[in-house]
Wavefront OBJ file of the C-alpha trace (Angstrom):
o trace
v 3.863 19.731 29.670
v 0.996 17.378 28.748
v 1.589 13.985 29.661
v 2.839 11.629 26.341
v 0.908 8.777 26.070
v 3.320 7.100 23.906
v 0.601 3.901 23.105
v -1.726 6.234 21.563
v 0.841 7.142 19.033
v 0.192 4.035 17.320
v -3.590 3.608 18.024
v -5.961 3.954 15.400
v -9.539 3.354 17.598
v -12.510 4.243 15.508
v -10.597 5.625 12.673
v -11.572 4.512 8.997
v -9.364 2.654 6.993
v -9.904 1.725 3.175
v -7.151 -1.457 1.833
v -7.507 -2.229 -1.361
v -5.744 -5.479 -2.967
v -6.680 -7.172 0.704
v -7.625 -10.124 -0.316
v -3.680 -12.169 -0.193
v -0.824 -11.355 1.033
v 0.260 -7.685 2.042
v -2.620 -7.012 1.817
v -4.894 -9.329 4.339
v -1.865 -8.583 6.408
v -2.024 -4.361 6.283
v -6.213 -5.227 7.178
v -5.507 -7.549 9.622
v -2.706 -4.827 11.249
v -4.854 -1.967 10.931
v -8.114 -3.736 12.638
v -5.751 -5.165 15.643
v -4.795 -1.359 16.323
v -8.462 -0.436 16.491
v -9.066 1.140 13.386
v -12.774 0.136 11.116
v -11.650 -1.439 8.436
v -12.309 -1.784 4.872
v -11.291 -4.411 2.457
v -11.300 -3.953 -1.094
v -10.379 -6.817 -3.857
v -11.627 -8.536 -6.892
v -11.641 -11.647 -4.987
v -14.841 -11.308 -2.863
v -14.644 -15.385 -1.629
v -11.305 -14.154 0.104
v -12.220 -11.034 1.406
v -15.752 -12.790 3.167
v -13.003 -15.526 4.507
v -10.955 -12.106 6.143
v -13.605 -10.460 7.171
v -15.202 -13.366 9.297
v -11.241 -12.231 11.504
v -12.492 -8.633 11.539
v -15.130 -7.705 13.205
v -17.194 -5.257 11.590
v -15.167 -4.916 8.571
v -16.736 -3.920 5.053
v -16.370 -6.139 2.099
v -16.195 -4.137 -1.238
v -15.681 -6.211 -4.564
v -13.709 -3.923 -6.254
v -11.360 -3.599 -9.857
v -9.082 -0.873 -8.931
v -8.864 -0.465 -12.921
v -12.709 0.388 -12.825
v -13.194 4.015 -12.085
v -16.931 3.462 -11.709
v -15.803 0.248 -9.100
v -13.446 2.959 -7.062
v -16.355 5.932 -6.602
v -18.561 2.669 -5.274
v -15.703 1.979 -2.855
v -15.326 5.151 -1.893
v -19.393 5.889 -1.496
v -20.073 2.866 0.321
v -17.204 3.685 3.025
v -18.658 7.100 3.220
v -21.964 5.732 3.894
v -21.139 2.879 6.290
v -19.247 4.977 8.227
v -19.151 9.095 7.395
v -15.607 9.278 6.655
v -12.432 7.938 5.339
v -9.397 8.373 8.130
v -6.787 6.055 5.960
v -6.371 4.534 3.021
v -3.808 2.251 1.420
v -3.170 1.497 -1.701
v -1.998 -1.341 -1.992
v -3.089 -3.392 -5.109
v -0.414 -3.969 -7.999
v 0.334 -6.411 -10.718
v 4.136 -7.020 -12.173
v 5.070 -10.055 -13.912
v 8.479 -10.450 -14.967
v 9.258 -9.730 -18.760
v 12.370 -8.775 -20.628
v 11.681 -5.188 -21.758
v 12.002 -5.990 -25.364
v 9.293 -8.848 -25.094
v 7.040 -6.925 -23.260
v 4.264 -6.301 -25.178
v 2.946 -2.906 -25.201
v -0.599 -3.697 -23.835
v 0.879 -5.339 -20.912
v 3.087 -2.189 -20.019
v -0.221 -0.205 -20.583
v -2.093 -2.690 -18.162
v 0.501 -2.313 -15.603
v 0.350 1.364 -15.740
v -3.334 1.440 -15.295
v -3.569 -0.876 -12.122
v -0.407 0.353 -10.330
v -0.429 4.178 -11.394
v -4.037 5.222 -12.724
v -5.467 3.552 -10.520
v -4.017 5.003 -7.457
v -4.142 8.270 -8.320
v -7.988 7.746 -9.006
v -8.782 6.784 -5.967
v -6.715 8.746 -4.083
v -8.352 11.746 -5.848
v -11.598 10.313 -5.076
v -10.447 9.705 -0.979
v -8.540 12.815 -1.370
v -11.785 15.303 -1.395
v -13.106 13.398 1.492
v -10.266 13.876 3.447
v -10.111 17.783 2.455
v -13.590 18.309 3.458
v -12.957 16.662 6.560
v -9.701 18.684 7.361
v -7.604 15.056 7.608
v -6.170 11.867 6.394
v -3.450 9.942 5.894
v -2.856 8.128 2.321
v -0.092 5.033 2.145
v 0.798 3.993 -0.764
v 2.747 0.954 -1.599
v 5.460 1.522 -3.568
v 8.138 -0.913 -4.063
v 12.522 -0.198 -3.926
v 12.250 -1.136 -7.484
v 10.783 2.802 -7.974
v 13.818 3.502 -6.339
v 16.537 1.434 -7.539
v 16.600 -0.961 -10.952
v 15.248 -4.333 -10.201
v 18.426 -5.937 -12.217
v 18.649 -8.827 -12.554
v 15.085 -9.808 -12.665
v 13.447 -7.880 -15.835
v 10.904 -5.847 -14.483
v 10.167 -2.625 -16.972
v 6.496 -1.812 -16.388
v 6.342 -2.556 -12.790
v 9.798 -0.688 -11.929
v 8.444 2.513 -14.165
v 5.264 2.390 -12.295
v 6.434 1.835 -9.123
v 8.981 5.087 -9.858
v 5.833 6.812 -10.863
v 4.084 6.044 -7.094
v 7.285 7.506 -5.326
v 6.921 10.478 -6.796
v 3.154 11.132 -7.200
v 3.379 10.303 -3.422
v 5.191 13.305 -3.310
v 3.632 15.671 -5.801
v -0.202 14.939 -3.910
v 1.809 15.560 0.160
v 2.953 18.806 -1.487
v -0.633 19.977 -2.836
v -2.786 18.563 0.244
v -0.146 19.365 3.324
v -1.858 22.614 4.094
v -5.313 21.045 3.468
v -4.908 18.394 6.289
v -3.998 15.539 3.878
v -1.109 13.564 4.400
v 0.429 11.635 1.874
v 3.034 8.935 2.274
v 4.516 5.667 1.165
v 6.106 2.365 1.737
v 8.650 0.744 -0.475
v 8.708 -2.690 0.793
v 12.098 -4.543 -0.092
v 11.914 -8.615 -0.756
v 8.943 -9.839 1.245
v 6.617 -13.167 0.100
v 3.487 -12.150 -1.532
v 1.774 -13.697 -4.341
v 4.245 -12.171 -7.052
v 7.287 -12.796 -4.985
v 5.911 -16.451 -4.528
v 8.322 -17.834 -6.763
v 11.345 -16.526 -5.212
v 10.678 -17.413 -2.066
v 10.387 -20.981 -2.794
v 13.542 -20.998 -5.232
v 16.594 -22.149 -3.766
v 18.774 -19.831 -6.140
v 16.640 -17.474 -5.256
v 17.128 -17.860 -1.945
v 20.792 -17.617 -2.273
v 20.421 -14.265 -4.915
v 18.799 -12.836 -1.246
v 21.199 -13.868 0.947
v 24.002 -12.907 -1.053
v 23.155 -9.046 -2.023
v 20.368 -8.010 0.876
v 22.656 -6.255 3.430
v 20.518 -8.129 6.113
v 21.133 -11.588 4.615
v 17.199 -12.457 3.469
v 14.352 -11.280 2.724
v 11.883 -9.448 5.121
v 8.896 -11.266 6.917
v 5.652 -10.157 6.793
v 5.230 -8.827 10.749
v 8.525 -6.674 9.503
v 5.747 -4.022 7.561
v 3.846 -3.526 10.511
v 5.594 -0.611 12.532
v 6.259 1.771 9.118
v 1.801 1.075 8.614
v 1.172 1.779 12.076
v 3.833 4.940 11.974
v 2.400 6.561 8.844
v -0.733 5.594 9.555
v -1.724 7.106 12.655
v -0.780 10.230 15.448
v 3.155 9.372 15.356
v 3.320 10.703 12.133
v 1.646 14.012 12.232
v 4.214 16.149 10.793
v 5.472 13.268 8.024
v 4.149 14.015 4.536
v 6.156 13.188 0.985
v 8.078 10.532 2.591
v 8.996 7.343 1.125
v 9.698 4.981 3.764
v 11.739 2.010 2.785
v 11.727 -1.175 4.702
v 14.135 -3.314 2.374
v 17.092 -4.641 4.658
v 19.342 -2.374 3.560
v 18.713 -2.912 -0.156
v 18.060 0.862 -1.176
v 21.899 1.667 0.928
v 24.279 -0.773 -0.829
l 1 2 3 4 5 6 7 8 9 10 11 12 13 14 15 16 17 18 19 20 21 22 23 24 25 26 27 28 29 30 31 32 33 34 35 36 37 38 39 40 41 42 43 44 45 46 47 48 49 50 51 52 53 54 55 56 57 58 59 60 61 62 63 64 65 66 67 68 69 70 71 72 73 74 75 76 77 78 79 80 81 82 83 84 85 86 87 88 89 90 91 92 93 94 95 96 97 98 99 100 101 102 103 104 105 106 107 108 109 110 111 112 113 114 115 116 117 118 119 120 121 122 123 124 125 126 127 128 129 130 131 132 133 134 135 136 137 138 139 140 141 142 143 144 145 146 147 148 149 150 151 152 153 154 155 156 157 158 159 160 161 162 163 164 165 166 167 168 169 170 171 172 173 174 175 176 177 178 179 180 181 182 183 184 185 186 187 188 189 190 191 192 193 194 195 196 197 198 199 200 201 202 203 204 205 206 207 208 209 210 211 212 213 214 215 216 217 218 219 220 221 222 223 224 225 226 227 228 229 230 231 232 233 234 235 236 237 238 239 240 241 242 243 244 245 246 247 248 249 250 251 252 253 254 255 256
């Protein structure tokens, strides 16, 4: 029997990895995670001030100002990895919108809007990744989708983000199914509570608060670090033979 070297499992040295939304939160912290386990890293956002201020903690890493909702913007993301660097080993896709909205206030353009950044968006660019990673005979696509694509987000009104989120789960699964014998791997995260710039709010509302501790089986919310084992995991070798799975990392939320 070869020897197991169980540290490599989680290793990603000199592998390519595309984020996009990096520029706050989950984010800077999926770069930051991916770069620290050895992996080239690049960081996509609209916010190009933030991503130089990241970048100058990565070494080597490739800004890319990018609009997910621009299909032009995601072939430029995708071409400039490709020619910085030959190939695309990871990608995440991470950027999302959701603001909450009763669903009979919610105005159809913003539902629309939501769609295109959360859903369209994705599968664009995964496409576009995609036929990169089939030509190169491997890859491994995360996508972030949420427990509200699992479960409703009740009581916080949350239409267009919960239907797009549901639509992530299972285009995760529909593009694993297609590209498993192509090399192409094809996974997600469905993070539970954690701060981010749309949780913001919560996390700094005492009822809040208490709505968390009350109804998360693990008596809060998650913490940041919390993500970084299910990235690593689907991300590199310890996952070789996962594909279509939706990995949720919610505190028990999903199990109640």
């Amino acid at each position: 029997m070869e020897p197991i070297a169980v540290a490599d499992l989680f290793r990603l040295d000199d592998r390519v990895a595309i984020v996009t939304g990096a520029s706050s939160g989950l984010g800077e912290r999926f770069a930051r995670v991916l770069h620290a386990a050895g992996a080239h890293v690049v960081i996509a956002a609209r916010r190009t001030d933030r991503l130089n201020d990241l970048a100058g903690d990565l070494d080597g890493a490739l800004v890319v100002g990018c609009d997910v909702s621009d299909d032009a913007a995601l072939a430029s993301l995708t071409a400039q990895t490709i020619d910085a660097f030959g190939r695309i080993d990871v990608l995440v896709n991470n950027a999302g919108i959701g603001t909450p909205i009763a669903a009979e206030d919610e105005e159809l353009d913003h539902f629309r809007q939501v769609m295109d950044v959360n859903v369209n968006a994705l599968f664009a660019l995964s496409q576009l990744v995609g036929r990169q990673m089939i030509q190169q005979g491997h890859g491994s696509i995360i996508n972030i989708a949420s427990i509200l694509g699992l479960v409703a987000s009740a009581p916080i009104k949350q239409a267009s983000y919960s239907a797009s989120k549901g639509a992530v789960v299972n285009l995760t699964r529909e593009l694993a199914v297609q590209w498993a014998r192509k090399g192409v791997r094809v996974n997600a995260i469905a993070p539970g509570w954690f701060p981010s710039e749309m949780t913001a709010e919560m996390f700094e509302s005492g009822p809040s608060q208490e709505f968390l501790r009350r109804n998360a089986p693990a008596g809060r919310g998650g913490e940041a670090h919390e993500l970084d084992g299910a990235l690593l995991f689907l991300a590199g070798s310890a996952s070789t033979y996962v594909t279509g799975h939706i990995l949720t990392v919610d505190g028990g939320w999903v199990a109640r």
